[in-house]
C-alpha positions in Angstrom: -37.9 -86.0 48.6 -36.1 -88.0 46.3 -32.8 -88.2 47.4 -34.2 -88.4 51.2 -35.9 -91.9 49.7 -32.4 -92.6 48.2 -30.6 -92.3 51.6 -33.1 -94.8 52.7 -32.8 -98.0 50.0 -29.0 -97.2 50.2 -28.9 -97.4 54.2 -31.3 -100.3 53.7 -28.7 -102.1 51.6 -25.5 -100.9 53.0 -26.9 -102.3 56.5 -28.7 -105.2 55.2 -25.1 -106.0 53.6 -22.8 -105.5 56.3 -25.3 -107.6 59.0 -25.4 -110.4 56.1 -21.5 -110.8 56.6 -20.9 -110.0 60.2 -23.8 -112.0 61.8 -22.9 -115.1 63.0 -26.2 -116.4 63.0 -27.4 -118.0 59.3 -31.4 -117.1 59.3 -30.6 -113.3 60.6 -27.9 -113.4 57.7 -30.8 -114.3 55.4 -33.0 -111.7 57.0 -30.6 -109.7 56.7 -29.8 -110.6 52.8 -33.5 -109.9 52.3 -33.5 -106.2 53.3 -30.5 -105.7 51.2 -32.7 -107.0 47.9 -35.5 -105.2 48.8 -33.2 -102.2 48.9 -31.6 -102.8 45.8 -34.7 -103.0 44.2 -36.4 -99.4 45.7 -32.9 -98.3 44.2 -33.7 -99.7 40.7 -36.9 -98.2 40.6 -35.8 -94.9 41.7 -33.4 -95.5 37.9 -36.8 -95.9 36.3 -35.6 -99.9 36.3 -39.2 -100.9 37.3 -38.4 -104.4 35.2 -35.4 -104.9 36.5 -36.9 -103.9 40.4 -39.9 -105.9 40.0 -37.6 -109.2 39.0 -35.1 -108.4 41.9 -38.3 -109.2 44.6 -39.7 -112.0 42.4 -36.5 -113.5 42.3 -33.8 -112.4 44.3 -36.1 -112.0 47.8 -38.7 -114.3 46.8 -37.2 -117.5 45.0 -33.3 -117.3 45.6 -33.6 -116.4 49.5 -36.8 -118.8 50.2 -34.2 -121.7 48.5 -31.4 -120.1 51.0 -33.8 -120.5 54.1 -34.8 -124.0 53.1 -31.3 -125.2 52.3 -30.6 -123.9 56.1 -33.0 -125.1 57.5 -32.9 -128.7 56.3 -29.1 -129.6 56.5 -28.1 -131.3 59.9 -26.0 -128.4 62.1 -22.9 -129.7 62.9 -21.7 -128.2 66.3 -18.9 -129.9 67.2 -16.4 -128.4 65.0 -14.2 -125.9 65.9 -13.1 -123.3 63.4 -10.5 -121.2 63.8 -9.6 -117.8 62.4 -7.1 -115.4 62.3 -7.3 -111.5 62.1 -3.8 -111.6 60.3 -5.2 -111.6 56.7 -8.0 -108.8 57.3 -4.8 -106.0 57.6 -3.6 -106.3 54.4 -7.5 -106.3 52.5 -8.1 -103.3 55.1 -5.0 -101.2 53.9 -5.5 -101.6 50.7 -9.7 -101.4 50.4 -8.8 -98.2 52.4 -6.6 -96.7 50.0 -8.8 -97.5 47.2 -11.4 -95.9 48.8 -9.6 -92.7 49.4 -8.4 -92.6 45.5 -12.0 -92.9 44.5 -13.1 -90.0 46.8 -9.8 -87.7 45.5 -11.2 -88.6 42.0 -15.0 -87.9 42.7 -14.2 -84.8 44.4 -11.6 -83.7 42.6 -13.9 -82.7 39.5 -15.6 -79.2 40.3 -18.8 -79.5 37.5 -20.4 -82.9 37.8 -23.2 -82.7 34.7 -26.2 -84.4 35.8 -27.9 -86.0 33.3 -30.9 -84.6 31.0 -34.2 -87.0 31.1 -34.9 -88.2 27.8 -38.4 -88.9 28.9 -39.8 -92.3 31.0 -40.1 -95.0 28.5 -41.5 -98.5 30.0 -39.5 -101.7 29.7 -41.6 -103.9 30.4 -43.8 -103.7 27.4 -40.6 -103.0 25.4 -38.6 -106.6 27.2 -42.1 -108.5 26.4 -42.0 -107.7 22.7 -38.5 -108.4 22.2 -39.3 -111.8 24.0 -42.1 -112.6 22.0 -40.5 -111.4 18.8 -36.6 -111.5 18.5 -35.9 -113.4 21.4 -38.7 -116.4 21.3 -36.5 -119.4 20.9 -34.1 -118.5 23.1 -36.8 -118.0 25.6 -38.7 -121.2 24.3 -34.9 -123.3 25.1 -34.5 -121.9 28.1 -37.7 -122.8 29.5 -37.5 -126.2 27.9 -33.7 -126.5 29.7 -35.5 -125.0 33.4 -38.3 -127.8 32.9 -35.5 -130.5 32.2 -33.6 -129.5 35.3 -36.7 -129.7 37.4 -38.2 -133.0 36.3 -34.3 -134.4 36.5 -34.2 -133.2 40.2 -37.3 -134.7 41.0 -36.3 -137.9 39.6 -32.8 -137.7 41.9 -35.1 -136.8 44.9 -37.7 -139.8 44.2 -34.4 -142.2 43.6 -33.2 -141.4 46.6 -36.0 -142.0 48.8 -36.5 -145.8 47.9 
């Protein structure tokens, strides 16, 4: 049952990935970027990362990609320019992300005995990351939030300047 939850996060993020680069339109490439952290994040809590999972939704699919939409959504589309590509660069990056890819499968399959690893036992991190923030890390944490409450008062100053 495991793995068969594996094979879902990692299709979630391998297809959540490849529609983020090859759509052409921005919000279903945000979408798009969203299923990809919410995939990431099943992945880190199938690790036993539930810290690092729970911060990938807070931040990644809740903060970063509601900026992303907003940013979108609020600069002027310009459709009158024509951009032009060229296929001629993607051969060379295909030949050699192809080769690369074959190495690493010769490598990975090339060992018989893959030792899969004993479970030391589940510790939680979370209670562990809030005492180190509390304890060792406290000023550092203190600065920082000092620095993220500098940077937001200085933006809001920019955005009021602008307006009058």
């Amino acid at each position: 049952m495991e793995s068969f939850v594996f094979y879902i996060f990692a299709l979630m993020t391998i297809t959540g990935g490849w529609i983020v680069i090859y759509s052409r339109n921005l919000i279903y490439s945000a979408f798009s970027l969203l299923i990809t952290f919410v995939g990431l994040a099943g992945l880190y809590g199938l690790l036993m990362a539930d810290f690092i999972a729970a911060t990938q939704i807070l931040i990644y699919a809740g903060a970063v990609l509601i900026l992303l939409l907003f940013g979108i959504m609020l600069t002027a589309r310009k459709t009158s320019i024509e951009i032009t590509q060229s296929n001629l660069p993607r051969l060379p990056g295909a030949i050699i992300s192809s080769m690369i890819f074959l190495l690493l499968m010769v490598v990975i399959f090339s060992e018989p005995n893959w030792n899969s690893a004993t479970n030391p036992g589940i510790k939680e991190t979370v209670p562990m990351i809030g005492k180190l923030l509390m304890t060792k890390y406290l000023i550092p944490f203190e600065l920082a939030s000092i620095l993220l409450l500098a940077a937001l008062i200085g933006s809001v100053f920019i955005a009021r300047r602008e307006e009058s």
